[in-house]
C-alpha positions as CSV (number, residue, x, y, z in Angstrom):
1,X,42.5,35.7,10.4
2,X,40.0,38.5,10.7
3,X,37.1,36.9,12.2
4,X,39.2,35.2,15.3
5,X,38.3,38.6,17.1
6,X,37.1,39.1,20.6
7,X,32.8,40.2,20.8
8,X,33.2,41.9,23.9
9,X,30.4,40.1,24.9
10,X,29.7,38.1,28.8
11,X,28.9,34.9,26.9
12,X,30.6,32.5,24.2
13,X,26.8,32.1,22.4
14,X,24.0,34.1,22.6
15,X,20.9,31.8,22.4
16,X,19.6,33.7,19.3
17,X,22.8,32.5,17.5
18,X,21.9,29.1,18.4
19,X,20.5,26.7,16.0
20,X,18.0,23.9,16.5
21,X,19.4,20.2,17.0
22,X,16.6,19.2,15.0
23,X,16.7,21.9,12.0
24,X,20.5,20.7,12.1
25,X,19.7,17.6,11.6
26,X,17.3,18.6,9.1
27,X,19.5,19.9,7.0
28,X,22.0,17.5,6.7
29,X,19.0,14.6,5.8
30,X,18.1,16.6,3.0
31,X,21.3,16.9,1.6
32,X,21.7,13.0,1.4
33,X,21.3,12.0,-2.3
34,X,19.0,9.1,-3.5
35,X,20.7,6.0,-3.1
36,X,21.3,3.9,-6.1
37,X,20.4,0.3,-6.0
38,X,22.8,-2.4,-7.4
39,X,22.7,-6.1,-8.0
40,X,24.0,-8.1,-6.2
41,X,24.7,-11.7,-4.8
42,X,21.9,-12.7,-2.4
43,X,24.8,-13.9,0.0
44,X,26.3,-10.8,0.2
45,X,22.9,-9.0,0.9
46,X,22.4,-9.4,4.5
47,X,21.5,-6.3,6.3
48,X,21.0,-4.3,3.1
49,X,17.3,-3.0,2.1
50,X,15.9,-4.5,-1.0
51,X,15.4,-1.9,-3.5
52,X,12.3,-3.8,-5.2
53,X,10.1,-6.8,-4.5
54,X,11.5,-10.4,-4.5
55,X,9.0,-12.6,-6.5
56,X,9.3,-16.5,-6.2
57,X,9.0,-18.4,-9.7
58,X,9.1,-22.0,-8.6
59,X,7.0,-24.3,-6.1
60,X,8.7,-25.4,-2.9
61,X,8.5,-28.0,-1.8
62,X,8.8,-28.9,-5.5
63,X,6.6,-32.2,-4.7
64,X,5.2,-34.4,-1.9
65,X,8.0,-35.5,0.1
66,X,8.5,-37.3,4.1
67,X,8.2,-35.1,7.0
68,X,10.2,-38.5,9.0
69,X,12.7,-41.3,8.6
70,X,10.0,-44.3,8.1
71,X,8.0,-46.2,6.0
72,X,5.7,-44.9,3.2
73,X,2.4,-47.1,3.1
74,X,-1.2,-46.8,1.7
75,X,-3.6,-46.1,4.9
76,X,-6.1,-48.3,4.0
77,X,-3.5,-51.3,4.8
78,X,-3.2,-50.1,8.1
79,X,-7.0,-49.0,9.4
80,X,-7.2,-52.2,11.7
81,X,-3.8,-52.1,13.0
82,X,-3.2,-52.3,17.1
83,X,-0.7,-52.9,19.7
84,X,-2.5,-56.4,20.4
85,X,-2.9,-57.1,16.5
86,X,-0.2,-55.5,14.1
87,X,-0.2,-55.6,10.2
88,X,2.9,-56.6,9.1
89,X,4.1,-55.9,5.4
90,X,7.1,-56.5,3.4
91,X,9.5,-53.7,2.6
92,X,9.9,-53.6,-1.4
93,X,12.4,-50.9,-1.8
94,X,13.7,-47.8,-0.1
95,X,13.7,-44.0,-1.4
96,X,16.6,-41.6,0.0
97,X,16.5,-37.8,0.2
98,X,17.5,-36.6,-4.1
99,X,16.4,-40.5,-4.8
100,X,13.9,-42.2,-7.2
101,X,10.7,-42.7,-5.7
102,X,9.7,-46.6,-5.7
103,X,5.9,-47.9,-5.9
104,X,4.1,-48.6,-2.8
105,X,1.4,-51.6,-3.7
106,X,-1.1,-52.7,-1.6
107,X,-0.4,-54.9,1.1
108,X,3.4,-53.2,0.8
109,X,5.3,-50.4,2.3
110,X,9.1,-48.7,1.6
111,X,11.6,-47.3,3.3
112,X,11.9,-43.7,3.1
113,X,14.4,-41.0,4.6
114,X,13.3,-37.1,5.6
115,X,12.9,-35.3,2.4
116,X,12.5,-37.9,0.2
117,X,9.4,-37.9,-2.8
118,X,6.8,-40.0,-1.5
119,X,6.2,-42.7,-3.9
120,X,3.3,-43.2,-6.5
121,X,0.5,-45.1,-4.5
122,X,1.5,-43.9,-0.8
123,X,-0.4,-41.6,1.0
124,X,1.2,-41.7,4.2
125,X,4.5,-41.9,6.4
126,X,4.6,-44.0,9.4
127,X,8.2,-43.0,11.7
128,X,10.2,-45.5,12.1
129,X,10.0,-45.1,16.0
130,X,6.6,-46.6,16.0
131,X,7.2,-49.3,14.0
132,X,9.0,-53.1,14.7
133,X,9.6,-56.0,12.8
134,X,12.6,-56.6,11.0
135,X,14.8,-55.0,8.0
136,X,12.7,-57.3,5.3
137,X,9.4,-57.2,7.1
138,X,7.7,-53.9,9.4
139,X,4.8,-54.0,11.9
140,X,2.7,-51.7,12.4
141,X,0.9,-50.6,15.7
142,X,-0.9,-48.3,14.8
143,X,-3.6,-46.7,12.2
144,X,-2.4,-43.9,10.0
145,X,-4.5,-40.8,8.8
146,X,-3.6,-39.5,4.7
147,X,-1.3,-37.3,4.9
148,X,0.4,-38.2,8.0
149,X,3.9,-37.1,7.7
150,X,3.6,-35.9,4.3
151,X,5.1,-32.2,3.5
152,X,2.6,-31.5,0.2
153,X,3.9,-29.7,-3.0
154,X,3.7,-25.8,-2.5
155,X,3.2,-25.6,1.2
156,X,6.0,-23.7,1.2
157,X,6.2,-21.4,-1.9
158,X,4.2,-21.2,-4.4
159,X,5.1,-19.4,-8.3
160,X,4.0,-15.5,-7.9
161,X,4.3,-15.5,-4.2
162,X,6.1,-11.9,-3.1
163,X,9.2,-13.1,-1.4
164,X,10.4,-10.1,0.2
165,X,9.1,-6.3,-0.4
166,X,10.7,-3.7,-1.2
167,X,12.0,-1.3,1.7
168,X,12.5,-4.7,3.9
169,X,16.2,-4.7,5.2
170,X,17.5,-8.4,4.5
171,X,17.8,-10.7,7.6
172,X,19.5,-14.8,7.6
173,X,16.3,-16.1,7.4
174,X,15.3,-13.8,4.0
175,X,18.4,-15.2,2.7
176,X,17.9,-18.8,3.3
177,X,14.0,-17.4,1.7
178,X,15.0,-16.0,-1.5
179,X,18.2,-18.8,-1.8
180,X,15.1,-21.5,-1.7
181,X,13.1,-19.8,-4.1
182,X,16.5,-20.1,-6.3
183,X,16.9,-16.1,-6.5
184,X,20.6,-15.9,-6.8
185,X,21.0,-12.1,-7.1
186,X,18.5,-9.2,-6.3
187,X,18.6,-5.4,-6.1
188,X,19.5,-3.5,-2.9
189,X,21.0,-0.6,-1.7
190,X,24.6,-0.9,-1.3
191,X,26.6,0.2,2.2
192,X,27.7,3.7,2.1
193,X,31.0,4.2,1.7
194,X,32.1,6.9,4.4
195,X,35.4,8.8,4.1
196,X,36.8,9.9,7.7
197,X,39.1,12.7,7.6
198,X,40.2,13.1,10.8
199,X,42.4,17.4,10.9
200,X,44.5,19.1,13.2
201,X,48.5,19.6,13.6
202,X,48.7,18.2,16.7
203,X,47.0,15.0,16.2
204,X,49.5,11.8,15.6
205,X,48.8,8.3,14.9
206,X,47.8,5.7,17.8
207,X,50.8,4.2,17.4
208,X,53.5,6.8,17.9
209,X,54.3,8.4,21.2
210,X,53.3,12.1,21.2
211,X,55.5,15.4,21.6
212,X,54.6,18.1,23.7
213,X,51.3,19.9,22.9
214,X,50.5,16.2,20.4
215,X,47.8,13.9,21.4
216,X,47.2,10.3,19.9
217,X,44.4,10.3,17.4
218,X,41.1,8.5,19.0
219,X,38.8,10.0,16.4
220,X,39.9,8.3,13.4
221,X,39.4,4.6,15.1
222,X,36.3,5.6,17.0
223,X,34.4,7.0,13.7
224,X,35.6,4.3,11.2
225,X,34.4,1.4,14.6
226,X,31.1,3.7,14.5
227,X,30.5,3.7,11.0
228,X,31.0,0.0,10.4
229,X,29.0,-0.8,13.5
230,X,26.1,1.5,11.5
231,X,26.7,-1.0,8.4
232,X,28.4,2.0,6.3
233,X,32.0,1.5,4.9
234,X,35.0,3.5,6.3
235,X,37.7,4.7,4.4
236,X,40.1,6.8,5.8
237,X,41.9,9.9,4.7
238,X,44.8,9.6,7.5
239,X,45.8,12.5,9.9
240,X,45.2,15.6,7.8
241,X,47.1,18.8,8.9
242,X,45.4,22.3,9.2
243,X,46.0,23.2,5.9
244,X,43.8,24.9,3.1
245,X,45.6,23.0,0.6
246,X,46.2,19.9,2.5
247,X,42.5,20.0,3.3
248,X,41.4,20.6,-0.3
249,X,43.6,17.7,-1.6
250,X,42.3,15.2,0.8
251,X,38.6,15.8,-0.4
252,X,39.7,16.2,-3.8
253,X,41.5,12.6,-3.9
254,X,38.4,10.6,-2.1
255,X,35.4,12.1,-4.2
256,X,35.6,9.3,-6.4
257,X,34.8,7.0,-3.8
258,X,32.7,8.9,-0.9
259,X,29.2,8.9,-0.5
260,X,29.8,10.7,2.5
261,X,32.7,12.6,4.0
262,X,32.8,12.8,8.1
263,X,35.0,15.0,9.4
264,X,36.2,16.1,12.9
265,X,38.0,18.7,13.9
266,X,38.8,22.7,12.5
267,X,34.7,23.1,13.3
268,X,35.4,26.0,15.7
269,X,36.3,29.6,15.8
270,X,40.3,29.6,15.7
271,X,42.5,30.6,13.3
272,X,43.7,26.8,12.4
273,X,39.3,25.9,12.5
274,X,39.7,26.2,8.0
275,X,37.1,23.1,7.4
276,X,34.1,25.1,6.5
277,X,36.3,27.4,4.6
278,X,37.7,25.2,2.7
279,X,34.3,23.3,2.1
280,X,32.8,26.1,1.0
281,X,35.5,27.3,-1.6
282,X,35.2,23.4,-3.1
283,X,31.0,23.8,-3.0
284,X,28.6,24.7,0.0
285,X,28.7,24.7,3.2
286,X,27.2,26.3,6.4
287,X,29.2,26.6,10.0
288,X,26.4,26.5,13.0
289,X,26.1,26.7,16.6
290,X,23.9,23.6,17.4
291,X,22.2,23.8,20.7
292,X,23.7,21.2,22.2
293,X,26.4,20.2,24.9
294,X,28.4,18.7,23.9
295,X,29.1,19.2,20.4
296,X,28.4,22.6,19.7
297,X,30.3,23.7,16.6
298,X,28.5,21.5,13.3
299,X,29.5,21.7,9.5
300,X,26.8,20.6,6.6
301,X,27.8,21.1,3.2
302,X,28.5,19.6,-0.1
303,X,31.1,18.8,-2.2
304,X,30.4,18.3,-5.9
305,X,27.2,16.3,-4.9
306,X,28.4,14.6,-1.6
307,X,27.9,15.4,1.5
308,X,30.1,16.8,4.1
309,X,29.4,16.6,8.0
310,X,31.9,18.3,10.0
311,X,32.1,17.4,13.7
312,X,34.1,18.5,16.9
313,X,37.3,17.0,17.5
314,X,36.9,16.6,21.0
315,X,36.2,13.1,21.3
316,X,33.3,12.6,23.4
317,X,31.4,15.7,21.2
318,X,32.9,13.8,17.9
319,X,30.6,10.6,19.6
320,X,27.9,12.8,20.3
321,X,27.4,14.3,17.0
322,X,28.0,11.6,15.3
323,X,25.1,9.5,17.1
324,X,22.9,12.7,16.4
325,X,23.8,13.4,13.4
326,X,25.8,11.1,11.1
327,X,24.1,7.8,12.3
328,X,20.7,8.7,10.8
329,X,22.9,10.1,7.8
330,X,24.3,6.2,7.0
331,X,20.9,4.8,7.9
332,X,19.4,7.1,5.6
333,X,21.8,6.3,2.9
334,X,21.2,2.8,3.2
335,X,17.5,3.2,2.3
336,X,16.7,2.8,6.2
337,X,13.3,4.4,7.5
338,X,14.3,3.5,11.4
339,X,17.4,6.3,11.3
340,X,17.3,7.2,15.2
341,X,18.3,5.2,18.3
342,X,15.6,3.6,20.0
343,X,14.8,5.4,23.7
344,X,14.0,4.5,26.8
345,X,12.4,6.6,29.9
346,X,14.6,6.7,32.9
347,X,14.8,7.7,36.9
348,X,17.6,9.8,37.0
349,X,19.7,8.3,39.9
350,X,21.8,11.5,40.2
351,X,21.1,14.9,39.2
352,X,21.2,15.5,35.6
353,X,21.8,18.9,34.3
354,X,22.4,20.7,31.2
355,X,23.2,24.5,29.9
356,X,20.2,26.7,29.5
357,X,19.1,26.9,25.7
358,X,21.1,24.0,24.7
359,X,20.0,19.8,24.8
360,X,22.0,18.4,27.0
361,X,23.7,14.6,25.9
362,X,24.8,13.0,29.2
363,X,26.6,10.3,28.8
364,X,24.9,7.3,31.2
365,X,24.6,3.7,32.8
366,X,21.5,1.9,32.7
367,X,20.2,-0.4,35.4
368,X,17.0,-2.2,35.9
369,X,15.6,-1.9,39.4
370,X,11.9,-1.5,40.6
371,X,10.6,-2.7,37.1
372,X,12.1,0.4,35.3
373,X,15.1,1.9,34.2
374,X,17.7,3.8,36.2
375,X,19.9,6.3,34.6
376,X,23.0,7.0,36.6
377,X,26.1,9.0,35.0
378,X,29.3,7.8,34.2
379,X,31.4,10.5,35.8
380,X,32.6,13.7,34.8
381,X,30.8,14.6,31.5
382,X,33.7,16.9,29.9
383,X,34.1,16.7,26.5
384,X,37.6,15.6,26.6
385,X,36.9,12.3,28.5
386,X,36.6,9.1,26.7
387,X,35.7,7.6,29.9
388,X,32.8,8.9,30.5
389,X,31.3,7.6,26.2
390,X,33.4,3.7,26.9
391,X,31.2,3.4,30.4
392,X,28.2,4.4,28.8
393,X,25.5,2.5,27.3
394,X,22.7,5.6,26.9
395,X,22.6,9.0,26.1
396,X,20.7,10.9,28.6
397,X,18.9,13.6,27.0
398,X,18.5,17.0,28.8
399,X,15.7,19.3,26.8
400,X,16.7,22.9,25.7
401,X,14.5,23.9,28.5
402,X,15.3,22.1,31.2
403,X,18.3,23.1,33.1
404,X,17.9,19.9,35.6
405,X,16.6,16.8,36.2
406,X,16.6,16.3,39.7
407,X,16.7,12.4,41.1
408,X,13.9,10.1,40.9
409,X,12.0,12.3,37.8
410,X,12.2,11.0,34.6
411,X,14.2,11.5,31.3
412,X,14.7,10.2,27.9
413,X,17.6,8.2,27.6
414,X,19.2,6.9,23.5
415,X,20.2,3.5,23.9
416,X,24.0,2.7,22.7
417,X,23.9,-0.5,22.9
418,X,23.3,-2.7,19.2
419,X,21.0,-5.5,20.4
């Protein structure tokens, strides 16, 4: 091709030709459609946002009911009750958890299990551990207050009470929340569905045993492991040769089922590098020099309304953009307002250091020592080893003008680790 020309030039990039990470980022963010909320089963809502408020329509508890296994009584029979002189009253009936509630008299009392309705005339539950006697006939010890052991109707939920608000992303116990309030489905925004195309001749399945100048395709696993650990939805195109049309059919056969294509690979200046092309002829798309390292060459565009992310195929830059870059993407598409990894601040334990004009992502181990953290790296930081992204557990980030941080000062370090 045309443009795979030499520039005559003493460096790859000039730091003019450089864009932002940030205004990258940027870019692609605004791109993202509005997600579209659908209904759905509360059970199969956890970790989706809720697209409106959840609003209870029933009481809970739905009436007075035990807080104990005991004995439901009336407290005024019991106000003179002591160790040295117990009242002793005759068990009339017993209520169950989902039973009919059975009359408490005066001078009476009756069984009753956790959960069950307190019966008309009790105003109290005595445990069963405090009490003797025998099966027909109880003694009690001990006074009793009203109320005692007694969960009251609507302590819980009451009708109108907002269950969950909108924007709130669903957790087990809002599920067990909305399930007792007897909402059975509610609206949320669904997990994006993310088609991986993963390019390049010389890339060959996992599974098969590669031929000179071939290399086994990590990408594909490691982006579909990413974007299910993000809560998005991989699909996957397969191994997709570097090929205009081969390229255009692959996007052209998953439209109907992407809310976001990720791809990795072809990003770069060769002659086989036809991603943005081939983007661009099937909708929009702009090819940038990010300043960063690693992960350098980026592709944003947009095909027929969804949007493309293009990414290095060297595997530790494919990790690194996509943590930059596509992870807030997902989040965003899932109606999440917390896209970025939380940070910490670290003591570099090594020297740290980074290309001028580009942010440096170093790949690191975290330890705790001195009541702080300590960054150390993981080894050699090329972008061809997957070592040095499977030992790491934080990103170390270098700033665009910072060239070095030198042992014992501090840096920001992206956690990797899902706690």
């Amino acid at each position: 091709m045309t443009r795979f020309v030499g520039m005559d030039r003493d460096e790859v990039t000039l730091p003019h030709e450089l864009v932002g990470v940030d205004a990258h980022l940027e870019g692609i963010l605004a791109s993202l459609p509005e997600p579209d909320p659908i209904e759905l089963r509360v059970a199969d809502c956890l970790g989706l946002v809720l697209a409106e408020p959840a609003v209870c329509a029933t009481t809970v508890p739905a009436s007075d009911n035990s807080a104990m296994d005991g004995f439901a009584v009336l407290t005024s029979d019991l106000a003179g009750a002591s160790r040295s002189a117990p009242v002793r009253l005759p068990v009339t009936g017993e209520v169950a958890a989902g039973g009919e509630p059975v009359a408490v008299g005066p001078g009476t009392c009756v069984r009753i299990m956790t959960g069950a309705p307190i019966p008309p005339g009790a105003d109290a539950v005595v445990p069963v551990e405090v009490t003797g006697g025998t099966a027909d006939e109880v003694a009690f010890h001990l006074p009793v207050r009203v109320g005692e052991n007694v969960r009251h109707a609507g302590e819980d939920l009451v009708p109108g009470q907002e269950l969950v608000t909108a924007g709130r992303r669903l957790a087990p116990a809002d599920v067990a929340l909305l399930s007792a309030a007897g909402v059975a489905r509610i609206r949320c925004i669904p997990a994006p569905r993310v088609v991986i195309m993963v390019t390049g001749d010389e890339i060959v399945p996992a599974d098969r045993t590669p031929g000179p100048g071939q290399v086994r395709d990590s990408n594909g696993p490691m982006l579909s492991a990413l974007v299910r650990a993000t809560g998005g939805l991989p699909f996957s195109t397969g191994i997709v040769p570097d090929s205009r049309s081969a390229l255009a059919e692959a996007f052209e056969a998953n439209l109907g089922h992407a809310d976001l294509f990720v791809c990795t690979g072809g990003a770069s200046a060769g002659t086989r590098d036809l991603l943005a092309d081939v983007v661009a002829e099937l909708g929009e798309a702009t090819a940038s020099r990010v300043a960063m390292r690693p992960g350098m060459p980026q592709i944003r565009g947009r095909i027929a309304g969804t949007p493309v992310i293009g990414l290095p195929g060297n595997p530790v830059s494919s990790f690194v953009s996509f943590e930059v870059f596509v992870r807030p993407a997902i989040r965003a598409l899932q109606g999440r307002r917390d896209v970025h990894r939380p940070t910490v601040r670290a003591r570099a334990a090594e020297p740290l250091t980074a290309p001028p004009h580009k942010r440096g992502y170093l790949r690191v181990r975290l330890t705790r020592e001195d009541g702080g953290w300590t960054a150390r790296p993981t080894g050699a930081q090329g972008s061809h080893l997957i070592t040095s992204i499977a030992q790491a557990d934080g990103l170390a980030v270098v700033p665009e003008d910072v060239t070095e941080v030198r042992v014992g000062e501090e840096v920001r370090v992206m956690l990797l680790v899902d706690g």
